[in-house]
N, CA and C of each residue as an Amber inpcrd file, in Angstrom:
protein
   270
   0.8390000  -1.1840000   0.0000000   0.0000000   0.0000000   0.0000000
   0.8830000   1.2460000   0.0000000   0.7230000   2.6410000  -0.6990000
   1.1650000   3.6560000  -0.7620000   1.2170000   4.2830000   0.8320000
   0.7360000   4.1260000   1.8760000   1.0730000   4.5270000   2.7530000
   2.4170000   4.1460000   3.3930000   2.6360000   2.5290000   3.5480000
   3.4030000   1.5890000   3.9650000   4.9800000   2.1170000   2.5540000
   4.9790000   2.3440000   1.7500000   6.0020000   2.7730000   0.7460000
   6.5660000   4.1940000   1.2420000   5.4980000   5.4920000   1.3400000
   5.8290000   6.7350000   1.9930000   6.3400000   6.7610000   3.2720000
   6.2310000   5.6380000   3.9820000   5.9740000   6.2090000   5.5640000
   7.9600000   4.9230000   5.8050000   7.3490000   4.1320000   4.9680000
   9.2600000   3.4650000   4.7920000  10.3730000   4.5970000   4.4310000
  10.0250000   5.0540000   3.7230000  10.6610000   6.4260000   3.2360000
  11.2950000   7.2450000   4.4180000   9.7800000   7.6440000   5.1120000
   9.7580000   8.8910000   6.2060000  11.3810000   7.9250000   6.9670000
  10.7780000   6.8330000   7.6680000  11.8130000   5.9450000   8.2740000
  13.0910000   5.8650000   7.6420000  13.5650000   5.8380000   6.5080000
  14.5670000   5.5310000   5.8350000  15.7000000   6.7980000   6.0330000
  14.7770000   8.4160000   5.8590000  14.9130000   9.5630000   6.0720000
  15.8790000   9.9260000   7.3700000  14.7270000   9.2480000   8.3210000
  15.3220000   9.1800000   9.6820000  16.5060000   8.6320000   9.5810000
  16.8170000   7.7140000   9.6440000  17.8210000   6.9670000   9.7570000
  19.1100000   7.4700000   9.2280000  18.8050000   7.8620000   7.7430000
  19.8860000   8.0850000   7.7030000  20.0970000  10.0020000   8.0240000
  19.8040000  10.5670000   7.9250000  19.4250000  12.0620000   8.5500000
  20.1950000  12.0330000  10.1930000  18.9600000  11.3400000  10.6830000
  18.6500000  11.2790000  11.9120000  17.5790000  11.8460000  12.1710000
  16.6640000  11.6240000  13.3680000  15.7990000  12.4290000  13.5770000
  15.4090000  14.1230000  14.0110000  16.8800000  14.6740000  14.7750000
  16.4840000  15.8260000  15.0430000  16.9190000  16.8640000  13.3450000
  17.9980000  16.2030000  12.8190000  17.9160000  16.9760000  11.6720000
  17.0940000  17.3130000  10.3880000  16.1540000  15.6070000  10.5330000
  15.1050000  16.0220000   9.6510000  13.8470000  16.9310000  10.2360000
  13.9090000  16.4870000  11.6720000  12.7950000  17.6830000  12.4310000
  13.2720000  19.2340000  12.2450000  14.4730000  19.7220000  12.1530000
  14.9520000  20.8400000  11.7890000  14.8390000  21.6120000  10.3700000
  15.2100000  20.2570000   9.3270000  14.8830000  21.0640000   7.5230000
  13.4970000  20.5260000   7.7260000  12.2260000  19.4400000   8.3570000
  11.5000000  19.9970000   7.8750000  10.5930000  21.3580000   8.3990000
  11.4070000  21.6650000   9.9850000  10.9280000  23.0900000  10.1780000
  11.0250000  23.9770000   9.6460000  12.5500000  24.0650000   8.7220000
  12.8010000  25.4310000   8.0240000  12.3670000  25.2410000   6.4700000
  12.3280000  24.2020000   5.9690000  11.1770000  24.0230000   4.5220000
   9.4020000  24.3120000   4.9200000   8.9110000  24.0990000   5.9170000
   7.7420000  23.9730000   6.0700000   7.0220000  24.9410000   6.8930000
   7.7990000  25.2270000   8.3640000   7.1740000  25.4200000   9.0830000
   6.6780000  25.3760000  10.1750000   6.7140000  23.8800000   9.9350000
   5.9800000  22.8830000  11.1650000   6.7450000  22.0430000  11.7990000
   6.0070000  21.3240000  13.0620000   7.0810000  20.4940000  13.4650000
   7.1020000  19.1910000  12.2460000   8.2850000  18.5050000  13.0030000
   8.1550000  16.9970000  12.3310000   6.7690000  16.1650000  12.2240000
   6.0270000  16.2390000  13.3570000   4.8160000  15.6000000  14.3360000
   4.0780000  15.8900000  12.7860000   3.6300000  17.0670000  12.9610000
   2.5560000  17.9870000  12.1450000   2.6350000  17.6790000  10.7310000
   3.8860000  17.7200000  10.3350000   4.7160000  17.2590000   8.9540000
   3.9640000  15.9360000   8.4040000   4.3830000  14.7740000   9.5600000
   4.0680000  13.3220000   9.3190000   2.4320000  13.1190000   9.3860000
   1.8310000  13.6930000  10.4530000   0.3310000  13.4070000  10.5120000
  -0.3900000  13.9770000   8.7180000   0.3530000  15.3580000   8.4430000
  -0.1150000  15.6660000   7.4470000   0.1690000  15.0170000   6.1770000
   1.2150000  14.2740000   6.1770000   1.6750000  13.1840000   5.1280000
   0.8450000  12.1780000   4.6660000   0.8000000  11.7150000   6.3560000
  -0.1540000  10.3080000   6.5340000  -1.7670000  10.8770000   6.0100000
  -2.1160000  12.2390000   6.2160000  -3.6480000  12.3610000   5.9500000
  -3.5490000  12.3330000   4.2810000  -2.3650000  13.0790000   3.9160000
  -2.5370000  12.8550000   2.2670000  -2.7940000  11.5880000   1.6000000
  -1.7290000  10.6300000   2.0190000  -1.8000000   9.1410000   1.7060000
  -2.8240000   8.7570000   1.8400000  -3.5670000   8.9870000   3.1170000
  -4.9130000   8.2080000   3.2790000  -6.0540000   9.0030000   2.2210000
  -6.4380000  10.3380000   2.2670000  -7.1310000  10.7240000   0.8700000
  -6.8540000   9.9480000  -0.1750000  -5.5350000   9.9190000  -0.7690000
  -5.1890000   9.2760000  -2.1690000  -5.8220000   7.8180000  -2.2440000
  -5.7030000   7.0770000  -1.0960000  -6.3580000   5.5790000  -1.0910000
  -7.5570000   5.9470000  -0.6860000  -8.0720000   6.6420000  -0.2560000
  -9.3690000   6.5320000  -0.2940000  -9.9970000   6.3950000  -1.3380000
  -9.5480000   7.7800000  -2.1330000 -10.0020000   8.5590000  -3.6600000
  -9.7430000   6.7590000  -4.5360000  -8.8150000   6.2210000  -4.3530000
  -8.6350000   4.8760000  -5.5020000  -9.7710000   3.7430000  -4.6450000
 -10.2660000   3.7260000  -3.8890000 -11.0490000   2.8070000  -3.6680000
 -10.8810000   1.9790000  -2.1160000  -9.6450000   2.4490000  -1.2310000
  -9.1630000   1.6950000  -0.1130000 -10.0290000   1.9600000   0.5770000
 -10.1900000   0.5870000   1.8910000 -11.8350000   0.8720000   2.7810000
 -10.4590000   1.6670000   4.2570000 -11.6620000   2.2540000   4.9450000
 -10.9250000   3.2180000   6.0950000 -10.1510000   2.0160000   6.6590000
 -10.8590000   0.8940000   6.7710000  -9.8800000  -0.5040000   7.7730000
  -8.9090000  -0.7880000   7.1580000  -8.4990000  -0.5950000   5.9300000
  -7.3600000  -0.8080000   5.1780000  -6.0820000   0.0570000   5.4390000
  -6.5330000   1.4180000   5.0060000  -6.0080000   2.3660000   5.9540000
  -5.7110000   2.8290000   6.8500000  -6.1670000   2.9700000   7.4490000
  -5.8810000   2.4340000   9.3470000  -4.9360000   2.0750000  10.0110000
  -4.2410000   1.0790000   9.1630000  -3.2530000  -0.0940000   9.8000000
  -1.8790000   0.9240000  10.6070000  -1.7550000   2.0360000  10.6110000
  -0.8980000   2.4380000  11.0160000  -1.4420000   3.6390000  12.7680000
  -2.6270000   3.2610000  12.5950000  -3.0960000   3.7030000  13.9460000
  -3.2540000   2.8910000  14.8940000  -3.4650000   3.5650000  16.2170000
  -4.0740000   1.5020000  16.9470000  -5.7040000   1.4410000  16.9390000
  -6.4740000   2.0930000  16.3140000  -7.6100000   1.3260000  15.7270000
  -8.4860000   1.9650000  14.6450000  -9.0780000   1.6790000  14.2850000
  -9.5380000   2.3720000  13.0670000 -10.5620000   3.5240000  13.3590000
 -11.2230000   3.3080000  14.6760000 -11.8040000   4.7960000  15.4480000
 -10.9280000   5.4450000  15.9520000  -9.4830000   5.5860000  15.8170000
  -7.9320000   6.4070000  16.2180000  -8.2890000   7.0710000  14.9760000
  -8.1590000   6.5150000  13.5440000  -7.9280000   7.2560000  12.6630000
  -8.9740000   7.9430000  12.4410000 -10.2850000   7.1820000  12.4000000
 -11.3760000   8.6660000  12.2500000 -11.5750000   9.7130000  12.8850000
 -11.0490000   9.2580000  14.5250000 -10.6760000  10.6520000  14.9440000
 -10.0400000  12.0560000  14.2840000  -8.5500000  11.1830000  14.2210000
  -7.5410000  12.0710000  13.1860000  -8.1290000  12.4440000  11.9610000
  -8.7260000  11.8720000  11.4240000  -9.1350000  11.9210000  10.2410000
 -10.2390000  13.7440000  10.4100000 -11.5600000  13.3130000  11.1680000
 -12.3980000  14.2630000  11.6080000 -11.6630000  15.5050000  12.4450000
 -10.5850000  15.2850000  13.0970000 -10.2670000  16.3470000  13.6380000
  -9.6440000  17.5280000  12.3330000  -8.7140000  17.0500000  11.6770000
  -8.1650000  17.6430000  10.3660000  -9.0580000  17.8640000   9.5380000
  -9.9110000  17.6380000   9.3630000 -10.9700000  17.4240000   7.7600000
 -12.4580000  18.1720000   8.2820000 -12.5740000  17.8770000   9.3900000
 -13.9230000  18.4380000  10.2910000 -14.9950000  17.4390000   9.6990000
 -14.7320000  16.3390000   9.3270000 -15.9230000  15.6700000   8.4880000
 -15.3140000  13.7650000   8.6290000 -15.9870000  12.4110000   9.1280000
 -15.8930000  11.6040000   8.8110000 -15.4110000  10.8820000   7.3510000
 -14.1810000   9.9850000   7.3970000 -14.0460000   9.5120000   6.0520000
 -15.2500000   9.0620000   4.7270000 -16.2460000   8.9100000   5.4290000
 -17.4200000   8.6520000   4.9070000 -18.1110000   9.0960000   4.1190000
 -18.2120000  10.5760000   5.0010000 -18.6900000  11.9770000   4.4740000
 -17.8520000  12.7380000   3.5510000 -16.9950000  12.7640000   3.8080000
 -15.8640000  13.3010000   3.1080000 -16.1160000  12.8100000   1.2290000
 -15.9320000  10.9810000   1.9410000 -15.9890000  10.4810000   0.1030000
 -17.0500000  11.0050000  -0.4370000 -18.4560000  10.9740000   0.2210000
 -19.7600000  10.8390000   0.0210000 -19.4420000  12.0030000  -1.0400000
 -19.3000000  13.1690000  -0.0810000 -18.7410000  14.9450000  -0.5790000
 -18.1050000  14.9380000  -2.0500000 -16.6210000  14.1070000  -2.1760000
 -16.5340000  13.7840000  -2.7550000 -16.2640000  13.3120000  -3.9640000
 -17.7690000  12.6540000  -3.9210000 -18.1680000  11.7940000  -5.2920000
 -18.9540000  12.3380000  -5.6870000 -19.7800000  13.6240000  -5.6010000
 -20.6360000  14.9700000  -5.7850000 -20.1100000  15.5990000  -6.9470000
């Protein structure tokens, strides 16, 4: 899954970076913290699989449950994955 490919990446980044230096360029490219950076990564990925057809439980797999991510999901978006597609497909 495209999340699991990006988020190997993010990890790969780390590693070889390290973590406080990628928390540093991506403060001074972005803005934000690292935290903010990654949640906003992860929300893109999850739109993109949504938009191709992935169910929210598919997606998910990187939260500890799939009402974790609709949280996240609704807190950022102000709207359930549901609603969102429903929106949409309008």
């Amino acid at each position: 899954m495209a999340r699991d490919h990006y988020m190997q990446q993010v990890e790969l980044l780390v590693r070889t970076l390290g973590e406080n230096s990628l928390a540093r360029l991506v403060q001074q490219e972005t803005g934000w913290t690292f935290g903010r950076w990654r949640r906003e990564l992860q929300l893109i990925i999850a739109l993109r699989s949504l938009a191709a057809g992935a169910t929210v439980q598919k997606i998910s797999g990187g939260y500890e449950s799939v009402s974790a991510f609709i949280t996240m999901f609704k807190k950022a978006l102000g709207t359930s994955p549901a609603k969102y597609l429903k929106n949409f497909d309008q």
